[in-house]
C-alpha positions as CSV (number, residue, x, y, z in Angstrom):
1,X,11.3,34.7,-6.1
2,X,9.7,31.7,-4.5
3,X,12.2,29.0,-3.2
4,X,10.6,25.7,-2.1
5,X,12.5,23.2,-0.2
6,X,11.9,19.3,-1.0
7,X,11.3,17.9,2.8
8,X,12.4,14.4,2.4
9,X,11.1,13.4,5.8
10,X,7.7,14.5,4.6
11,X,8.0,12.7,1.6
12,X,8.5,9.6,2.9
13,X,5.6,9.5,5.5
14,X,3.3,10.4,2.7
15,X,4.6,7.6,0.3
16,X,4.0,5.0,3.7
17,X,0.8,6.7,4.3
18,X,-0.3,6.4,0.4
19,X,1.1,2.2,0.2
20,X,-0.8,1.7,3.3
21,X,-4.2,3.4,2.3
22,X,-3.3,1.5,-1.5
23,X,-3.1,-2.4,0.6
24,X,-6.0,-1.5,2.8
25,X,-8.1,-0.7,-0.4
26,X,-6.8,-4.1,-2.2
27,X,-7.7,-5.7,1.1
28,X,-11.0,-4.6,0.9
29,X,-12.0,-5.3,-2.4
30,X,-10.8,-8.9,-1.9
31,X,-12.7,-9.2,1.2
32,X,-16.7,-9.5,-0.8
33,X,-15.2,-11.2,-4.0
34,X,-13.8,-14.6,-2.6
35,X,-12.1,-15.2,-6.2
36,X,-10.2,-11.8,-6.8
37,X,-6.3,-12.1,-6.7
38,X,-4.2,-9.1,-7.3
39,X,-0.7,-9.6,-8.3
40,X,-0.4,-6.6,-6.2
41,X,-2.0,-8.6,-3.2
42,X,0.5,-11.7,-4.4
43,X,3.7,-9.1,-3.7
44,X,2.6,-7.8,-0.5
45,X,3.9,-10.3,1.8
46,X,7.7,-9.7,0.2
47,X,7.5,-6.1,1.2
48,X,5.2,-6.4,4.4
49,X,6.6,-9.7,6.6
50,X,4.0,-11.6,8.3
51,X,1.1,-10.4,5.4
52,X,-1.4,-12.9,4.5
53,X,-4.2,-12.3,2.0
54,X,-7.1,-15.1,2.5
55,X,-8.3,-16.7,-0.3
């Protein structure tokens, strides 16, 4: 029988690592197209103080 343990500390780096590739992305697409806002771009500075998307 196979047991696997759930690391949680591993879990959590990897969900930080994932939202952080995620905003870079959304960043980056906003970057060429001057109009494009993202609600999830909208949210970002309530999680991430001192986050500023240009328009």
């Amino acid at each position: 029988m196979i047991t696997i343990k759930f690391n949680i500390a591993a879990a959590e780096i990897a969900g930080a690592v994932g939202f952080a590739i995620a905003l870079r992305v959304a960043g980056i697409i906003n970057m060429p197209s001057k109009g494009y806002r993202s609600i999830f771009l909208d949210l970002m500075p309530s999680v991430y103080t001192g986050y500023k998307a240009s328009k």
